[in-house]
PAKOLVO-740829 format. One record per residue: residue number from 1; residue in one letter; chain; x, y, z of N, C-alpha, C in turn. Coordinates in steps of 0.1 Angstrom, whole numbers, plus 5000, padded with zeros to 4 digits. Example, Ala and Ser with C-alpha at 12.3 -4.5 7.8 and 13.67 -1.06 7.14 Angstrom:
<recs>
REC     i   aa   ch     nx     ny     nz    cax    cay    caz     cx     cy     cz
REC     1    A    A   5132   4943   5078   5123   4955   5078   5132   4967   5078
REC     2    S    A   5128   4978   5071   5137   4989   5071   5129   5000   5079
</recs>
This chain:
<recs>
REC     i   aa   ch     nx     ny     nz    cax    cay    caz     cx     cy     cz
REC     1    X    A   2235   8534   6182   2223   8535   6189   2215   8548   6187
REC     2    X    A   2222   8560   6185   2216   8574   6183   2214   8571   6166
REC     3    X    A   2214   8566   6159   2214   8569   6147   2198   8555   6147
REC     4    X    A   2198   8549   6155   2185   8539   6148   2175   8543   6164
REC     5    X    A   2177   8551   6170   2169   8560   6177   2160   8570   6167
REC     6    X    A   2174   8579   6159   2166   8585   6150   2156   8582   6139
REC     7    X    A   2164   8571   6133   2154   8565   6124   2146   8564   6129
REC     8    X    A   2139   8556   6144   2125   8554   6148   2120   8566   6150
REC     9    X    A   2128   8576   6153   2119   8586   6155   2115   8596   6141
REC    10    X    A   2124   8595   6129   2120   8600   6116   2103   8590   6110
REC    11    X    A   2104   8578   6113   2096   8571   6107   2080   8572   6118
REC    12    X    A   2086   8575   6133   2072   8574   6140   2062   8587   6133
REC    13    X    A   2074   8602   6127   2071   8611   6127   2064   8611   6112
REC    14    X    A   2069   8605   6103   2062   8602   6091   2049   8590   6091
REC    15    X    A   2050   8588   6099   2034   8576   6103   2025   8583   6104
REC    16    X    A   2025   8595   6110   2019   8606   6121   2011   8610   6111
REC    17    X    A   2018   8617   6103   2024   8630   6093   2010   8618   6082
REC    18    X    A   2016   8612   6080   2008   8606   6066   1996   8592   6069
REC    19    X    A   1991   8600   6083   1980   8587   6084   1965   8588   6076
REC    20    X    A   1961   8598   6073   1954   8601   6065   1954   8594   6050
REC    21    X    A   1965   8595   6047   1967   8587   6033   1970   8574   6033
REC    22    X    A   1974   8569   6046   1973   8556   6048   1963   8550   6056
REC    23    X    A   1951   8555   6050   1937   8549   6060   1932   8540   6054
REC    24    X    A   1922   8529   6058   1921   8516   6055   1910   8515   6044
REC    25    X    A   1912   8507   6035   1903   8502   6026   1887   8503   6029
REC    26    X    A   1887   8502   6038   1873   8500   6043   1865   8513   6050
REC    27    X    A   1872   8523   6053   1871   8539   6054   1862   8547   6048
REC    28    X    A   1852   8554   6060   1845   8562   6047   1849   8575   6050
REC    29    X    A   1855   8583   6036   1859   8597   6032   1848   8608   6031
REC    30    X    A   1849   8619   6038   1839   8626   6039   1846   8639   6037
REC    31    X    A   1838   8651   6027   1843   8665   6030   1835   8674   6031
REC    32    X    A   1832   8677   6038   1823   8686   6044   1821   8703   6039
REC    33    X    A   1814   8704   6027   1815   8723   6020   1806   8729   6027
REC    34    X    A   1811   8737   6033   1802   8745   6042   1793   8758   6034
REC    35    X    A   1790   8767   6028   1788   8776   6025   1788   8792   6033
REC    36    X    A   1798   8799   6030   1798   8806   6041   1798   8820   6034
REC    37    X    A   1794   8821   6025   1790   8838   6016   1783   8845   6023
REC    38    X    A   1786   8855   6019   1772   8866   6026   1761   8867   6026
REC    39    X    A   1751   8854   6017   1737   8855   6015   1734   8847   6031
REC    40    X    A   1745   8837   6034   1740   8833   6047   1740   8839   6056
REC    41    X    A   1736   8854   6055   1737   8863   6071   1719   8872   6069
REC    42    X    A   1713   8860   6058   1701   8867   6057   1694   8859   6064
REC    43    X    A   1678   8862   6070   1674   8855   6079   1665   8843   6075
REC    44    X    A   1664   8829   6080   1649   8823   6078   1645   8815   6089
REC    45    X    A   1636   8810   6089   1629   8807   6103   1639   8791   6104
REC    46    X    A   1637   8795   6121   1645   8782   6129   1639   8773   6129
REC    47    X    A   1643   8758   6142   1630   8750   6145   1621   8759   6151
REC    48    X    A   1617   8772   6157   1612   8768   6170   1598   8781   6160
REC    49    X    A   1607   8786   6144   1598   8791   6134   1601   8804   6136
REC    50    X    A   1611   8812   6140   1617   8821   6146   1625   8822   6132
REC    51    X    A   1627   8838   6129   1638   8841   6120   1653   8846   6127
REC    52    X    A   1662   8835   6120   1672   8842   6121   1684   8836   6115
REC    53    X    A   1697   8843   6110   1704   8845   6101   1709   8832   6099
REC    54    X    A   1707   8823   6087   1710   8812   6077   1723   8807   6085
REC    55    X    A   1733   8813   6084   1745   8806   6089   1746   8802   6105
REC    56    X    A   1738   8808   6113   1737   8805   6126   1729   8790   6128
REC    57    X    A   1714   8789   6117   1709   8774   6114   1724   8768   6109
REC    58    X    A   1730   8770   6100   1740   8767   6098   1749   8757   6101
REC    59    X    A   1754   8767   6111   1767   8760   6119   1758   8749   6127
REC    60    X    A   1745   8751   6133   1741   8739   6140   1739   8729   6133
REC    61    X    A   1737   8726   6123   1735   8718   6108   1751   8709   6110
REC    62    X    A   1760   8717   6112   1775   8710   6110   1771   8704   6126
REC    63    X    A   1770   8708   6134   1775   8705   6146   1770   8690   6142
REC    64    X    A   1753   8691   6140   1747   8681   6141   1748   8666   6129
REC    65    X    A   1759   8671   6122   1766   8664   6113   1778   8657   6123
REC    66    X    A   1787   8665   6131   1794   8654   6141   1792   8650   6148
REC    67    X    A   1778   8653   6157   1772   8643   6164   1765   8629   6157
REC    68    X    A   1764   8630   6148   1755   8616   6141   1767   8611   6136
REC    69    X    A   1782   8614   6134   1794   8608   6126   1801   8603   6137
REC    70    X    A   1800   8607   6155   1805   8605   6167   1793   8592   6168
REC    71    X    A   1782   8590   6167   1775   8578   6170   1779   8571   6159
REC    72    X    A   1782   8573   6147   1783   8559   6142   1798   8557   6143
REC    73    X    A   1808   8561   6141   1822   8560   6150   1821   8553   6159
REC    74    X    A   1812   8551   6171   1812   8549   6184   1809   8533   6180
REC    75    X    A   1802   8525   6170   1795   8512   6168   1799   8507   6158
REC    76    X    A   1809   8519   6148   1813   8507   6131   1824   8507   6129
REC    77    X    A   1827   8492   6125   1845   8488   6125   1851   8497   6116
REC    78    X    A   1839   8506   6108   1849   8512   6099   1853   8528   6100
REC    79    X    A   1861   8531   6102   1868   8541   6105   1863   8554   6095
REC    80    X    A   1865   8569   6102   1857   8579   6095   1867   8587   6091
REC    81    X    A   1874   8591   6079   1881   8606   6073   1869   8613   6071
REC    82    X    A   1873   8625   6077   1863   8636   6074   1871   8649   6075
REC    83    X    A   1870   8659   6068   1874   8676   6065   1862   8684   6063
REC    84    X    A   1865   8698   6067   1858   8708   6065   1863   8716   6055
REC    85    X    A   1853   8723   6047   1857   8732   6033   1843   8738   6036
REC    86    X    A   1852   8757   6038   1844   8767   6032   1849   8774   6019
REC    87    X    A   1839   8787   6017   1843   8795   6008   1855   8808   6010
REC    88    X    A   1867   8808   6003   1877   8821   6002   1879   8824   5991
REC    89    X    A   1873   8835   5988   1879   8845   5973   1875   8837   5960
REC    90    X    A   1886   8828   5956   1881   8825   5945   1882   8808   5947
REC    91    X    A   1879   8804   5955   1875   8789   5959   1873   8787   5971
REC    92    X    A   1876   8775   5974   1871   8766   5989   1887   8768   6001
REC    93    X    A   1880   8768   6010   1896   8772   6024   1894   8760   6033
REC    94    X    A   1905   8756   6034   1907   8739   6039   1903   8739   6054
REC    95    X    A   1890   8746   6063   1889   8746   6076   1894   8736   6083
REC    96    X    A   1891   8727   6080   1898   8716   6090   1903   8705   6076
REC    97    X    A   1915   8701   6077   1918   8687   6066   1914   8677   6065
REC    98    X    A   1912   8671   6054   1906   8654   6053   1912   8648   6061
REC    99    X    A   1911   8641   6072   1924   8625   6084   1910   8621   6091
REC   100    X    A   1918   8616   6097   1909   8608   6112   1901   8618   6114
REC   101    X    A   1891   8614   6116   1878   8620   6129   1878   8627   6139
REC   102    X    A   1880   8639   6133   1883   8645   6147   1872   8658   6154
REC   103    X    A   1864   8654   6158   1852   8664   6158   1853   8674   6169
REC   104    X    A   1866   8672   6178   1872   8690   6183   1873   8695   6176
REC   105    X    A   1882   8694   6164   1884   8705   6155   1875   8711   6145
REC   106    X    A   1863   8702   6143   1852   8705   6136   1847   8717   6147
REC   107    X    A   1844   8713   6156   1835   8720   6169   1842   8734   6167
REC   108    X    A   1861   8736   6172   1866   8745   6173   1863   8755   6166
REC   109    X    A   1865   8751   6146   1861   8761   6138   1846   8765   6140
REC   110    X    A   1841   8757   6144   1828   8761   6142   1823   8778   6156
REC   111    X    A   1834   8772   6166   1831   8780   6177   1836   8796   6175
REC   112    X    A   1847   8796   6161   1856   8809   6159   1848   8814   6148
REC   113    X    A   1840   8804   6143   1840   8814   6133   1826   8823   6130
REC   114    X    A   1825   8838   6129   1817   8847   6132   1809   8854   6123
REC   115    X    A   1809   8856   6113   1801   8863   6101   1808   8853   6086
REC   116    X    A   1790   8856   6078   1798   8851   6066   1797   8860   6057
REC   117    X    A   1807   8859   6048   1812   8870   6039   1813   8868   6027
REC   118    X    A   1813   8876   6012   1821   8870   6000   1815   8863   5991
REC   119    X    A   1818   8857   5981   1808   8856   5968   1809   8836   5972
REC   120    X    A   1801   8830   5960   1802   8818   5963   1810   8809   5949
REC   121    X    A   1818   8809   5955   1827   8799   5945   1824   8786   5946
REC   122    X    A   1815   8784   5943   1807   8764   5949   1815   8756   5942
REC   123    X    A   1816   8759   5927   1821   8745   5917   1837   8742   5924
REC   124    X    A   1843   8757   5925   1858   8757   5928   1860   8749   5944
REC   125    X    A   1850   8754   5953   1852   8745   5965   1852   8731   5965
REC   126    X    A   1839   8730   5957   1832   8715   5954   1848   8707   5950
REC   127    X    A   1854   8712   5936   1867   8706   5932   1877   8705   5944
REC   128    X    A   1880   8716   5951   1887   8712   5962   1889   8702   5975
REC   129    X    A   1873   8701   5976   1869   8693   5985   1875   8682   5978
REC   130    X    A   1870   8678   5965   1872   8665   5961   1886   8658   5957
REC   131    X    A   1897   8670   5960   1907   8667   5955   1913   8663   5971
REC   132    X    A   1907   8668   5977   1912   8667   5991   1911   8651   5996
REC   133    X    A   1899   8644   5988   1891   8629   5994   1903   8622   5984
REC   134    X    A   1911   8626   5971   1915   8619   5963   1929   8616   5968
REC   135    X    A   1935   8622   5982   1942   8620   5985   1944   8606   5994
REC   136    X    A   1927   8601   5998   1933   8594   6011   1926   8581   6007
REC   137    X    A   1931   8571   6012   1932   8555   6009   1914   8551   6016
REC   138    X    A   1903   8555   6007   1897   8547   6015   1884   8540   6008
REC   139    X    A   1875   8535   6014   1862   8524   6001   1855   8533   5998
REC   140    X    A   1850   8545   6002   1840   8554   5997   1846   8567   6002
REC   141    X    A   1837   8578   5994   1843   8594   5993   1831   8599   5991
REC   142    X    A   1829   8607   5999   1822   8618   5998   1820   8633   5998
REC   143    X    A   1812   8639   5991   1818   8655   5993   1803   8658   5996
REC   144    X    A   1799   8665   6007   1787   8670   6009   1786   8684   6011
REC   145    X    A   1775   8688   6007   1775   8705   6002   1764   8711   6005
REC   146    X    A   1768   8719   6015   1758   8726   6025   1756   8744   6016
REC   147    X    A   1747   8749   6008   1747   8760   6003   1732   8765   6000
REC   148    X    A   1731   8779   6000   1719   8785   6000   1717   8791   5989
REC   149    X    A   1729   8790   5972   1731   8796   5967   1736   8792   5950
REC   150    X    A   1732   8801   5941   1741   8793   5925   1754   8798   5926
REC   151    X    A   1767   8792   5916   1778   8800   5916   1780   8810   5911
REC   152    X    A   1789   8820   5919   1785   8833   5917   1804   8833   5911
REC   153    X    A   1811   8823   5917   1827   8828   5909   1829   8814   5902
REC   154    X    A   1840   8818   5894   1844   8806   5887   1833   8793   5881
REC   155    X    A   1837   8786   5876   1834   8773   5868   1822   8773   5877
REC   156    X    A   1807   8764   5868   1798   8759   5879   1802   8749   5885
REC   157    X    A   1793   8744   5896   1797   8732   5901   1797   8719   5890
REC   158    X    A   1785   8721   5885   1782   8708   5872   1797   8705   5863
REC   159    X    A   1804   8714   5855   1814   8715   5848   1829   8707   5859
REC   160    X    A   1826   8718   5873   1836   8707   5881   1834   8690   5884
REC   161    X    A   1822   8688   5886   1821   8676   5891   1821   8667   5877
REC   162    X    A   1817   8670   5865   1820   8663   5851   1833   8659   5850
REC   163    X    A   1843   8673   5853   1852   8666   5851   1860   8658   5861
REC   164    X    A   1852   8659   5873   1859   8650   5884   1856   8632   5882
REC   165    X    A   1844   8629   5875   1835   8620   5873   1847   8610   5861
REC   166    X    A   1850   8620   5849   1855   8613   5841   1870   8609   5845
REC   167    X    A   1877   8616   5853   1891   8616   5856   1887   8601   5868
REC   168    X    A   1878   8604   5875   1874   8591   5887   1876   8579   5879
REC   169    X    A   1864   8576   5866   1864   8564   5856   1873   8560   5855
REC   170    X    A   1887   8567   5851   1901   8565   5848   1904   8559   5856
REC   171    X    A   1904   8567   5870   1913   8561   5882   1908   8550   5892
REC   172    X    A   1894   8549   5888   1886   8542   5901   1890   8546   5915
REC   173    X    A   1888   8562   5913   1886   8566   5926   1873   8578   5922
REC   174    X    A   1864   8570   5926   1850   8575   5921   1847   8583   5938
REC   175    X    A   1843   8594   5937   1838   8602   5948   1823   8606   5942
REC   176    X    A   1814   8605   5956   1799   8607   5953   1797   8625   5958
REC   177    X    A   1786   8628   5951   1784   8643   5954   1769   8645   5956
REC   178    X    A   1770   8650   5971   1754   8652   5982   1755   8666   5979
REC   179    X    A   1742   8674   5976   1739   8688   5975   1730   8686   5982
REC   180    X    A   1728   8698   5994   1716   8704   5998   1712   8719   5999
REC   181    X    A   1703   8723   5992   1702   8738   5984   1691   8738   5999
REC   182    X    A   1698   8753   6004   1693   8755   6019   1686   8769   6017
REC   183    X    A   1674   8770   6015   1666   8784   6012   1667   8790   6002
REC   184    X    A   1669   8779   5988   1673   8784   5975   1662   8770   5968
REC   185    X    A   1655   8776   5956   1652   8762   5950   1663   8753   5941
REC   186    X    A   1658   8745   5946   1668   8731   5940   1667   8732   5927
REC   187    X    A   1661   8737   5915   1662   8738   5905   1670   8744   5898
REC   188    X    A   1673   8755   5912   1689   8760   5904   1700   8746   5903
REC   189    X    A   1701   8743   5910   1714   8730   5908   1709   8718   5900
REC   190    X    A   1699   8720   5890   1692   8707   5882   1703   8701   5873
REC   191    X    A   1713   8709   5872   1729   8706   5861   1732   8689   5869
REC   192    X    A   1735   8696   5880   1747   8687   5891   1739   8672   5890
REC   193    X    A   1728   8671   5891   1720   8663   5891   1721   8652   5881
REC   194    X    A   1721   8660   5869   1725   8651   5854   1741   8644   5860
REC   195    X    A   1747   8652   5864   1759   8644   5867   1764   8634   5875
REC   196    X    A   1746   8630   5882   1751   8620   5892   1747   8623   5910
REC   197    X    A   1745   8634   5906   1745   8641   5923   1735   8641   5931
REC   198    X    A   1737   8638   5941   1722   8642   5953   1715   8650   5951
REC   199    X    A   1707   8656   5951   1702   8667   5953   1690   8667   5959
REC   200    X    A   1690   8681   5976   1678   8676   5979   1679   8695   5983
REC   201    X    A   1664   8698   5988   1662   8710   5990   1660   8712   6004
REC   202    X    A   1658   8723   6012   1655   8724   6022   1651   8740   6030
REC   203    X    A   1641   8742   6034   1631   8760   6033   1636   8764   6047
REC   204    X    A   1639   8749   6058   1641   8760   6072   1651   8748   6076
REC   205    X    A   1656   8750   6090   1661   8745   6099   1657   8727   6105
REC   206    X    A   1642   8728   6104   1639   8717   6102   1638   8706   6088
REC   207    X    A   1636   8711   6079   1640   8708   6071   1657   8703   6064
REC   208    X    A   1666   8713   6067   1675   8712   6069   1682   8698   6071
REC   209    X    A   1682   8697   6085   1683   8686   6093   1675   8674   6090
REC   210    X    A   1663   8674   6086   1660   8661   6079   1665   8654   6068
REC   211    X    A   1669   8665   6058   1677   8665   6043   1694   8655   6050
REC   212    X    A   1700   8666   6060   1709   8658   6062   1711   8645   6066
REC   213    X    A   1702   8645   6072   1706   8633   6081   1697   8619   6072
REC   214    X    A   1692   8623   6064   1687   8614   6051   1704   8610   6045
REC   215    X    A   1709   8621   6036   1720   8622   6029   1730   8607   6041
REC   216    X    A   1734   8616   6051   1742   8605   6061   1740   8594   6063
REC   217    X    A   1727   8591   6063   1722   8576   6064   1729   8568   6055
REC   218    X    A   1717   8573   6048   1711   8566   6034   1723   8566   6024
REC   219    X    A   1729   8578   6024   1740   8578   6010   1754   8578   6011
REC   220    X    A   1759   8580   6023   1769   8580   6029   1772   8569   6039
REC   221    X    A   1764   8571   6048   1773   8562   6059   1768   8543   6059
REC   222    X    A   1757   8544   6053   1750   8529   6050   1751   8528   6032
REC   223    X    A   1753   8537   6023   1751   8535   6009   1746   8529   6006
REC   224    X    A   1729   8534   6006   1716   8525   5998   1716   8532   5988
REC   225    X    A   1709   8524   5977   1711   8530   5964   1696   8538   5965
</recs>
């Protein structure tokens, strides 16, 4: 009896452990690149037309990303993976992991974390994000990319997503890629574009938010072409 106690309890612990990668066909995969370099501590006007520091519009940009992922959660049979990825050193840092939906821990990071710092490894994040979606069982993938900025380390993003594009073809696990260039012209990222990519721009806070919640709709959470 202690030995098939344990087993239920080895196997409840590996169910736990690996739900993420065992999420349903029907699942949509989300990774969330945040941009968190030091240009985001420069100022631009809010809604209210008020200047102030990029990453503070920012973080409300995310919040307001798990509020509109909490309402559709709340109405569609299909279940949400979603992770957070910022920028560390010479790539992307796993803030919260691809699994279930869990928008305390989105909130949490969001509540700790205080200045942004450091160069912009975009391509390198971008790849990480996407390696992160390649992990988990589901009908669509997405990597969305919140940045004010070109790459400043490593590979561009275009070079990473090429070769994420062609390795996908192989595998048919094709992941889509949303850019929104936040107080930067979008012409810097015209590469990613050839490759397939979203690309939208956006000058303030209000804009911002419109860009996203286009992206969410439209490309992500309904996939209109």
């Amino acid at each position: 009896m202690h030995r098939i106690a344990w087993l239920f309890l080895v196997l409840c612990t590996f169910c736990a452990t690996t739900s993420s990668i065992w999420a349903g066909d029907d699942d949509i995969a989300i990774a969330i690149v945040y941009d968190t370099s030091g240009s985001m501590s420069a100022p631009v006007k809010d809604s209210q037309g008020k200047l102030v520091p990029k990453f503070s519009i920012g973080n409300r940009a995310v919040e307001n990303i798990v509020a509109q992922l909490e309402k559709f959660a709340a109405t569609s049979p299909k279940k949400l993976q979603v992770g957070l990825y910022t920028f560390s050193l010479q790539g992307g840092k796993e803030a919260v992991p691809v699994g279930p939906f869990a928008p305390a821990k989105i909130r949490d990071w969001l509540a700790s974390y205080k200045a942004p710092n450091g160069g912009t490894p975009l391509g390198n994040a971008t790849a990480e994000a996407a390696q992160g979606l390649a992990k988990i069982k589901a009908g669509a993938r997405h990597v969305l990319v919140i940045t004010d900025g070109e790459n400043t380390v490593g590979p561009p993003p275009e070079q990473k997503i090429a070769a994420i594009n062609k390795e996908g073809m192989k595998t048919g696990n094709i992941i889509a890629f949303h850019f929104v260039a936040f107080d930067v012209n979008a012409s810097v990222f015209a590469a990613i574009k050839k490759e397939g990519a979203t690309l939208l721009s956006a000058a303030d806070e209000k804009q911002l938010n419109e860009r996203l919640t286009f992206v969410l709709e439209d490309k992500i959470l309904l996939e209109k072409e």
